[in-house]
Structures are given as C-alpha cells and as structure tokens.
Phi, psi and omega in degrees: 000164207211096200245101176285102171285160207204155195293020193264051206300141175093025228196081139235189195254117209245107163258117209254109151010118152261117194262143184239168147175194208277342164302343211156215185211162179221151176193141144296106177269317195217162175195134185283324160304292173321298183306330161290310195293097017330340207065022158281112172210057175266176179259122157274142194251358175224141191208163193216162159207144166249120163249131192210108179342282234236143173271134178099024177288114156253141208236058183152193051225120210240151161207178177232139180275164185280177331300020189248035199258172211217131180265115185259134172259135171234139171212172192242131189258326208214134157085212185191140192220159139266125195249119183258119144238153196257144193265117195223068196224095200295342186270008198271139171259033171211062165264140159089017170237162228247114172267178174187166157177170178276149155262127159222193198253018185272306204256352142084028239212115173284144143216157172238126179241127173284150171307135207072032167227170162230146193268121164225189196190105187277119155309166162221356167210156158302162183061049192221127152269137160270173159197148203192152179233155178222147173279004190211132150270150189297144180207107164306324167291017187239333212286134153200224205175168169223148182287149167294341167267009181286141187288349155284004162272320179080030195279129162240140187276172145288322180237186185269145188275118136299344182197142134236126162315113162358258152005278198282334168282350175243012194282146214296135151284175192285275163010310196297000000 
C-alpha cells in the first residue's frame, strides 16, 4: 500500500498494490503492519456498505460526537463517487476545510479520515457501491452531521444532486 499524505493531518489517500496475471487480480486493503508506520494502530470494530441506484445521489455529511468520534477506511467496491471530509476539528489549521478526491472501482483507491472529521459522498455513476470500517461502533445518540451545502465549508460538487435524505439536507449550519 502506498499512504498519500494529504494538507490533512491524519487524513490519508491509500493506493494499493495490485498483483495481475490471467486469473485476475489481488491487492491487500489493510495490514496492521503498514498502517502502523503511519501511527494508526486503532481496531475496526464495524464495517458497512452502501449501495446507490442512481449518479447524484448524496450521502452526508455524518460524523458521530464525541467520545463516540470514529476514524473511517472508505473505498468504492462498484462504480465511482467523490468522497468529501470536512475538517471539523477546531484546534486543527485546516478547520472547517473540506478534502475531497475520486473512489471507483477503476482506480481502486482509499481514504482514511480521522476522528473529527465528517464524511459524505456524491455517486457519479449508477450502481456504486461503498464499504467502509469503522473504529467506533454506531451510536444514535452520538450520530450527526453538518450540511453540505453550508457556506462556510465551501464544498464544491460536479454534479448536481438527485436524490438526498431529509435528514442529511436539514442537518444544522455550522453558525448557527
């Protein structure tokens, strides 16, 4: 694996090793070893997938509060999405700014976002899939979010949204 540091502390971009021949292909997504020469060495205790109909789908910006914040591996299994997390880690020089890069299931391509930040995702083709680990177990009472559309984040999409939840379209400005 090959940990793309990013202006983000803790916040990298993972490209992983691919072995090819005529069956196919093999690549390691996590090794406990690798991932310590970074200094990560929490456990994931939960993993998820998201499956999503449609391009322009969006999904967040969800984080959980503390002492219940949670560090996420996300990678695109089907399709292809832009994965945004926002730094919302106030003693941080990079608060309240917004990363991004693409996932597909082409370029095979990771990220790991650290506690404190919060994570969303514009599909860009139909039919994509996610998988993601988490360092926290789900907790309703912890789960929240920021809009995506807030003007102090600055997030900018490519495309336009088609489908959002209630929920992730009404979550609180930062301001506010």
């Amino acid at each position: 694996m090959n940990f793309i540091t990013t202006d983000f502390s803790g916040l990298y971009v993972i490209e992983v090793n691919l072995l090819q021949d005529e069956r196919g292909l093999f690549a390691r997504t996590f090794c406990k070893e690798e991932f310590a020469k970074i200094g990560f060495d929490k456990e994931f205790v939960q993993m998820n997938f998201s499956f999503n109909r449609k391009k322009g789908t969006f999904r967040g910006m969800h984080f959980q509060k503390p002492p219940l914040e949670e560090t996420k591996l996300i990678r695109c299994t089907a399709g292809k999405v832009l994965d945004i997390a926002v730094d919302l880690r106030k003693d941080s020089t990079t608060y309240l700014q917004s990363f991004s890069c693409e996932l597909s299931q082409e370029n095979r391509t990771m990220i790991l976002i650290p506690e404190g930040f919060a994570h969303g995702f514009i599909t860009l083709e139909d039919n994509t899939e996610l998988a993601y680990c988490h360092t926290a177990f789900y907790n309703p009472a912890a789960d929240s979010g920021v809009r995506y559309n807030d003007a102090a984040l600055q997030i900018k999409l490519p495309i336009e949204i088609t489908s959002i939840s209630e929920k992730d379209k009404n979550y609180p400005l930062i301001n506010s």
